[in-house]
VONUSE-459218 format. One line per 8 residues: number of its first residue (from 1); for each residue z negated, x, y of N, C-alpha, C. Coordinates in nm, 2 decimals, m for minus. Atoms other than C-alpha are relative to their C-alpha. Layout:
NUM> Z/X/Y/Z/X/Y/Z/X/Y | ...
//
This chain:
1> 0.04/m0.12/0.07/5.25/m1.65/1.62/m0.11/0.07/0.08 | 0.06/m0.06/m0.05/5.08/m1.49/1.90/m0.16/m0.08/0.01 | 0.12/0.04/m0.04/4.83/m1.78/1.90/m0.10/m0.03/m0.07 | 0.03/m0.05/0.14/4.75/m1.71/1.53/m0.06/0.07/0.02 | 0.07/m0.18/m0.04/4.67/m1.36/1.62/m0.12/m0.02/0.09 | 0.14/0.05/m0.12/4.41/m1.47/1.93/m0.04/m0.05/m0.06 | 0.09/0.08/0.08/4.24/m1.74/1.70/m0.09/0.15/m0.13 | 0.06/m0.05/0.10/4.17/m1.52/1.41/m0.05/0.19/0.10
9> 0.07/m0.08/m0.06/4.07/m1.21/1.68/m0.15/m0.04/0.06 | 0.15/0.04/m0.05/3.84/m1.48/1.85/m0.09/m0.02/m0.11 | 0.05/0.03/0.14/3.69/m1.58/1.48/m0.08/0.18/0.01 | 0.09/m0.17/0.00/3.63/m1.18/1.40/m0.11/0.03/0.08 | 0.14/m0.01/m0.10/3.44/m1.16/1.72/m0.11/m0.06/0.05 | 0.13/0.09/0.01/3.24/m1.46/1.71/m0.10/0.06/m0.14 | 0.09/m0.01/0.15/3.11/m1.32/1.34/m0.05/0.14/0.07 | 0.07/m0.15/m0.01/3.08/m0.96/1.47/m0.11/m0.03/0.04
17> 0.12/0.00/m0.06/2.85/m1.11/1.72/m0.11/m0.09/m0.07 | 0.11/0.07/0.09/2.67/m1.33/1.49/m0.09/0.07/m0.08 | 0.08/m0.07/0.06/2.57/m1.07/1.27/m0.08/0.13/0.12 | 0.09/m0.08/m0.09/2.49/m0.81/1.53/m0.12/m0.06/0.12 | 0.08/0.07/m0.04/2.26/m1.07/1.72/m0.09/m0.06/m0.16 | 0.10/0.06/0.08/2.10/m1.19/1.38/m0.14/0.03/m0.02 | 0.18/m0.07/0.04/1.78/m0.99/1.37/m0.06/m0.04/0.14 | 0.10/0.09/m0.08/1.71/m1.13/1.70/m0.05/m0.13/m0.06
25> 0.03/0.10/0.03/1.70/m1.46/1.57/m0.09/0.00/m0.13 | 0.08/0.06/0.14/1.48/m1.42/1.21/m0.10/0.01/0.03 | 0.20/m0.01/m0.02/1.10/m1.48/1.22/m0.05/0.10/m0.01 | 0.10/m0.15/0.03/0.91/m1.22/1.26/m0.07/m0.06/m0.12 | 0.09/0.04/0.13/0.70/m1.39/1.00/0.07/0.09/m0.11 | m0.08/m0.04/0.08/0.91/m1.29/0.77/0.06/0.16/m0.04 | 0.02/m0.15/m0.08/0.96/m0.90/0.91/m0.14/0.03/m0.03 | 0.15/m0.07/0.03/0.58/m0.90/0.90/m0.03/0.01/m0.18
33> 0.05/0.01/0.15/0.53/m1.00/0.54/0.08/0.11/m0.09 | m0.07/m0.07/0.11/0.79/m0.73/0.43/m0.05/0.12/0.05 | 0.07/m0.15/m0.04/0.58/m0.47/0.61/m0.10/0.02/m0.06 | 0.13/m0.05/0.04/0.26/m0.57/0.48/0.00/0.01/m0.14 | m0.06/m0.06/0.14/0.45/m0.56/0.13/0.03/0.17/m0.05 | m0.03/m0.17/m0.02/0.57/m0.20/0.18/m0.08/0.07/0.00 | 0.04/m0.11/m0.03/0.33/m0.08/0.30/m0.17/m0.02/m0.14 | 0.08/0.03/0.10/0.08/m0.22/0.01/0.05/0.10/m0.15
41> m0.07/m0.13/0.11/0.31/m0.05/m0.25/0.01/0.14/0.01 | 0.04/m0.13/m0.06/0.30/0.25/m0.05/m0.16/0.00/m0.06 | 0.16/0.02/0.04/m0.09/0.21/m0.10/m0.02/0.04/m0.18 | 0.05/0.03/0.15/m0.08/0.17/m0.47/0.06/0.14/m0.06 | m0.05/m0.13/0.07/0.18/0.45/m0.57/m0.10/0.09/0.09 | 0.11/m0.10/m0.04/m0.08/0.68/m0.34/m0.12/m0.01/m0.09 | 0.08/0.03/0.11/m0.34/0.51/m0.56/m0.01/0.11/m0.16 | m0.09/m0.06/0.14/m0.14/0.62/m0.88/0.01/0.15/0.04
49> m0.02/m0.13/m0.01/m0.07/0.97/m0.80/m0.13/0.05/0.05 | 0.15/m0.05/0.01/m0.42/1.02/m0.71/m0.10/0.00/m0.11 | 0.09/0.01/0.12/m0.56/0.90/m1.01/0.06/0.12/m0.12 | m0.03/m0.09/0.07/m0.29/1.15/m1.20/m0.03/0.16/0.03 | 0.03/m0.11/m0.05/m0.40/1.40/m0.96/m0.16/0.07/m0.11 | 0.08/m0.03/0.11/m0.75/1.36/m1.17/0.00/0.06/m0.12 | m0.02/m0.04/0.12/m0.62/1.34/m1.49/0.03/0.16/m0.01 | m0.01/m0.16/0.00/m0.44/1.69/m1.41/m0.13/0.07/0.03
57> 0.11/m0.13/m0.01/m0.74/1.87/m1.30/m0.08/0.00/m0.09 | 0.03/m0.02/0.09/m0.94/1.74/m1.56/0.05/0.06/m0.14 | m0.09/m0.11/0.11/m0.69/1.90/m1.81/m0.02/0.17/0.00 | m0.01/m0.14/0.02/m0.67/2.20/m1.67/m0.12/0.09/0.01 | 0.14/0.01/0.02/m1.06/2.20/m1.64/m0.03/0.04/m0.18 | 0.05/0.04/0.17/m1.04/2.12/m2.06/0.06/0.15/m0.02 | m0.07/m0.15/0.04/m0.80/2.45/m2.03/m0.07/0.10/0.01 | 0.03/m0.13/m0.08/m1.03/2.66/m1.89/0.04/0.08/0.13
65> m0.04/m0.05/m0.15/m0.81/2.73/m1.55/m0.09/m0.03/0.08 | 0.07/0.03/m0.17/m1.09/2.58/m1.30/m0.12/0.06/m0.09 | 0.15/0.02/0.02/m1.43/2.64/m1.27/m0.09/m0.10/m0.02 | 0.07/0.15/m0.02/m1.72/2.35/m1.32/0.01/m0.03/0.12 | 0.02/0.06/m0.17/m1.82/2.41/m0.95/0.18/m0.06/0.08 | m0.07/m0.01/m0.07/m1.44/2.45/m0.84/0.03/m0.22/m0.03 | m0.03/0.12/0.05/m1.36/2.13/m1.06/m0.08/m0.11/0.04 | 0.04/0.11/m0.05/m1.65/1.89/m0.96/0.02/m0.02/0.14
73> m0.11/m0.01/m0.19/m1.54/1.96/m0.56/0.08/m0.09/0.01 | m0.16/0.09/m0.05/m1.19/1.87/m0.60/m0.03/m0.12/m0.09 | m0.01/0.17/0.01/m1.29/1.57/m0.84/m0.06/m0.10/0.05 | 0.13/0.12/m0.07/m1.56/1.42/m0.67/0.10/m0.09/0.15 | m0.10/0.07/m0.12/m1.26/1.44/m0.34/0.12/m0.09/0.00 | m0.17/0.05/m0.03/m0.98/1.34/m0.47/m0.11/m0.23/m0.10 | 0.07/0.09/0.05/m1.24/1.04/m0.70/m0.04/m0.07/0.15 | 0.02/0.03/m0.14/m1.35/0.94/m0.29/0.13/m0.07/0.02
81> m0.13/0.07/m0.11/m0.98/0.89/m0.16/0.06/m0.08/m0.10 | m0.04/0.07/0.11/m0.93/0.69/m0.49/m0.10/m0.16/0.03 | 0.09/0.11/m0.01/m1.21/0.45/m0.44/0.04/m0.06/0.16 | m0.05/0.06/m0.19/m1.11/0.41/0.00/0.10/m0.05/m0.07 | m0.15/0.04/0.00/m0.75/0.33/m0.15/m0.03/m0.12/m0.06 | 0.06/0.15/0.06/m0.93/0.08/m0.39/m0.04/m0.10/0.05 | 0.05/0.12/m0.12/m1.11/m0.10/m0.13/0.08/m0.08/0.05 | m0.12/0.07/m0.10/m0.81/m0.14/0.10/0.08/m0.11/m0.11
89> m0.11/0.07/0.08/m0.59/m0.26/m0.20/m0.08/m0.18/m0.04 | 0.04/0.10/0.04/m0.84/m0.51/m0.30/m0.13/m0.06/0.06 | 0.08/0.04/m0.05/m1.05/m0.66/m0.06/m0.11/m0.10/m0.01 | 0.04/0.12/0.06/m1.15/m0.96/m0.20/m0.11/0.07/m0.08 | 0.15/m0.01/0.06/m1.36/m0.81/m0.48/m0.03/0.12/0.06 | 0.09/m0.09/m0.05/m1.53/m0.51/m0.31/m0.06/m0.10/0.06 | 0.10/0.06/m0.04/m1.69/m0.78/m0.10/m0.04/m0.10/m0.08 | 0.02/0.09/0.11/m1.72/m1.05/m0.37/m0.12/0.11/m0.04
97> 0.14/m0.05/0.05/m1.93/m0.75/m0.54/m0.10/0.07/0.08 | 0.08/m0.07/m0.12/m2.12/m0.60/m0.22/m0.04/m0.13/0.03 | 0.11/0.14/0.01/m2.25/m0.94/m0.17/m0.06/m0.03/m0.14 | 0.08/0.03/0.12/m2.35/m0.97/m0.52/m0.07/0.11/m0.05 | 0.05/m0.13/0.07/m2.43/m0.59/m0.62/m0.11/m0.01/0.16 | 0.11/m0.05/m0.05/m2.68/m0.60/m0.32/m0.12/m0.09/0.00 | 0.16/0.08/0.04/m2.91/m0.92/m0.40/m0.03/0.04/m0.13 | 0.08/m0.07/0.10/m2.93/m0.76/m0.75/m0.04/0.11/0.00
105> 0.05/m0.15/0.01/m2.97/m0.40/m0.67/m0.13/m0.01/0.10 | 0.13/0.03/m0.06/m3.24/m0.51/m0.45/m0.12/m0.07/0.00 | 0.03/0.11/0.04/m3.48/m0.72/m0.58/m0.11/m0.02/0.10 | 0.12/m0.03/m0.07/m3.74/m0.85/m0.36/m0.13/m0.02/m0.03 | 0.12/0.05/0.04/m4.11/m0.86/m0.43/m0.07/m0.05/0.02 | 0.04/0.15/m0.08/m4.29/m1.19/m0.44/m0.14/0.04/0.08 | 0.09/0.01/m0.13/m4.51/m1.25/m0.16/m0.13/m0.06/m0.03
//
């Protein structure tokens, strides 16, 4: 009986310590990819609530509560931290078109 009780005490405390050692043992790989996930979604809802930040001021613009001057200010700033967030989120095409929007926006003249 007693040697019932020891076995299944040692069992319990081989698991305790298995789970409380487990996060040493997982890949960081794996840890990394769920950070640069997070923190990408973090990115995008900032995205989103910036873009509705627009839409509201433009409203209350259509309302008559802002000014033009006060209104082009804040949309021109918050339209800025809209386009940085855009970049980050999508890196691929801002340089895809910054390599392409600058041999057409430049044309050179023949020689």
């Amino acid at each position: 009986m007693i040697l019932i009780a020891l076995l299944i005490i040692l069992l319990l405390l081989a698991l305790v310590i298995l789970y409380v050692t487990h996060p040493l043992f997982v890949n960081r790989q794996e840890t990394d990819v769920d950070f640069i996930v997070e923190e990408r979604i973090e990115k995008e809802e900032e995205y989103e609530n910036l873009l509705e930040r627009i839409r509201e001021l433009d409203f209350d613009f259509s309302l008559g509560k802002l000014e033009a001057v006060e209104h082009e200010a804040q949309r021109s700033t918050l339209l800025q931290q809209a386009a940085a967030l855009r970049r980050e989120l999508s890196p691929n095409l801002s340089a895809s078109t910054s390599s392409t929007g600058s041999d057409s926006s430049h044309p050179t003249s023949p020689a």
